[in-house]
N, C-alpha and C positions, 0 to 999 in steps of 0.2 A: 863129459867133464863139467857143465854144467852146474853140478849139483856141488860140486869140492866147493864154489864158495858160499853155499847155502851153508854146508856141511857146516862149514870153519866159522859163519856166521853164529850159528845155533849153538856152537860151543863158546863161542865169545861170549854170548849172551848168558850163557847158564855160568859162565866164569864170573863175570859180573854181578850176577844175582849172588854167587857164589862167598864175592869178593864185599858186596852189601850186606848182607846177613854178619860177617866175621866182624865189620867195622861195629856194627851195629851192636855184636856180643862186648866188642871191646869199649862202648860207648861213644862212639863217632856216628853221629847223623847228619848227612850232610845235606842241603838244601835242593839237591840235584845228582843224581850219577846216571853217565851213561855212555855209548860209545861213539864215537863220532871218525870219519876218514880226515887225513890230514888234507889240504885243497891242494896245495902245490906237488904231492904226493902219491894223490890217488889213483894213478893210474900203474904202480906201485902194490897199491891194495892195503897204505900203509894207514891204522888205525889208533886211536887213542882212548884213552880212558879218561874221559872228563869228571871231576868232582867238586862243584860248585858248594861253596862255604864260607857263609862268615869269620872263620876262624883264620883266614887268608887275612881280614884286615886285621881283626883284632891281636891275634898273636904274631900271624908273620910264617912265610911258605915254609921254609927251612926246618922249622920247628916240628912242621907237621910230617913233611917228609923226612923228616930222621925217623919220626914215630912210624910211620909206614913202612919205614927200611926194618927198625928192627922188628917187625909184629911182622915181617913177610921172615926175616932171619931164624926167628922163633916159631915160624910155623902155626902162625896166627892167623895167616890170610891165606888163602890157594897159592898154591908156587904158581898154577897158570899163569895168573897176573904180576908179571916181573910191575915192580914198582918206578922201573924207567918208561913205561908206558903210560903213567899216570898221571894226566895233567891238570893242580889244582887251577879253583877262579871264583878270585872275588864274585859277589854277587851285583857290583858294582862296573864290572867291566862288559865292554861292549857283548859277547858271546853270551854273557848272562843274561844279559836286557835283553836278548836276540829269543833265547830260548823262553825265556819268560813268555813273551809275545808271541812267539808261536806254538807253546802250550795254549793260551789263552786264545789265539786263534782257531786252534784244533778243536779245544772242547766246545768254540761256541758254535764250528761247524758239525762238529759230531750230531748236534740237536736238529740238521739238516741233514736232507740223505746225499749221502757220499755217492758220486761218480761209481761205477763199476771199473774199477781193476785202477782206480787213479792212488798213489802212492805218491805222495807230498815229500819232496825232499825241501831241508830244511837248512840254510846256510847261516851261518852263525858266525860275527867275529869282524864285519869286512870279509868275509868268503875263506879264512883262515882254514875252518872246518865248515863238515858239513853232516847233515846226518838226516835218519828217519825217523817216526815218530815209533816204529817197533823196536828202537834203538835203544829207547829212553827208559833204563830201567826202573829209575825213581826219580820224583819230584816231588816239592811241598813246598808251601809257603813259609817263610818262618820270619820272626820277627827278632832284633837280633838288640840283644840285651844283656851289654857288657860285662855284667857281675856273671848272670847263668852261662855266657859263653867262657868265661874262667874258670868258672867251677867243671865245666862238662869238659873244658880241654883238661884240666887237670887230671880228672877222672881216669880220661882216656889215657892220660901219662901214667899214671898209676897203674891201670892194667897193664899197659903194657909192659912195665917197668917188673910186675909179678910173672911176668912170662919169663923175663932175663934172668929172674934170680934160681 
């Protein structure tokens, strides 16, 4: 039985890539997605789907999660990913600075050689969640510029709003 959470693992992850790629067609790029266990939780097995983004300040959660509800309603995103598993974050909040850091961690040890069989867990948040670095489906830097993020949220409204009609 070992392997069922490998299993269930490897499909979370290809959901998520699954679930990047659909945002990505709909014009949503987010500054980070990935999956993380919840800490209080985890013994549970209970996990989430992080999506780190400026559009948390700029616009406001609400907004984006309606969008996410109908683009998963339309068959825009993998039903996998129920959208009550998806938790946005500013890029400004503790778990972002967390992750930020230990990206930036990772790749300046990556240019060092890695331990045999060591696997870094990485907690994020105050210990809220936690997660691996094979967890982390995407990340990037972005730099966040009020007018472009209006226009890219709108964008995104747009599409998704052609899917409803």
């Amino acid at each position: 039985m070992a392997g069922q959470p490998v299993i269930e693992m490897e499909r979370r992850l290809k959901g998520g890539r699954e679930y990047l790629s659909a945002l990505k067609k709909l014009g949503f790029i987010p500054d980070a997605l990935l999956w993380a266990g919840v800490g209080d939780q985890a013994a549970n097995g209970a996990m989430e789907l992080l999506i780190v983004t400026s559009w948390v300040d700029e616009i406001g959660p609400k907004a984006i999660y309606d969008l996410l509800f109908e683009a998963y309603d339309a068959s825009a995103t993998p039903k996998d990913i129920d959208p009550f598993i998806v938790t946005l974050f500013s890029p400004q909040t503790q778990i972002a600075i967390d992750l930020k850091n230990a990206i930036y961690t990772l790749r300046s040890d990556a240019q060092a050689k890695p331990s045999k069989g060591a696997r870094p867990v990485l907690v994020l948040g105050m210990m809220d969640y936690y997660t691996i670095p094979s967890w982390i489906i995407f990340s990037r830097r972005s730099k966040s510029d009020h007018f472009d993020t209006l226009r890219r949220f709108h964008a995104f409204q747009n599409n998704v709003a052609k899917l409803a009609a």
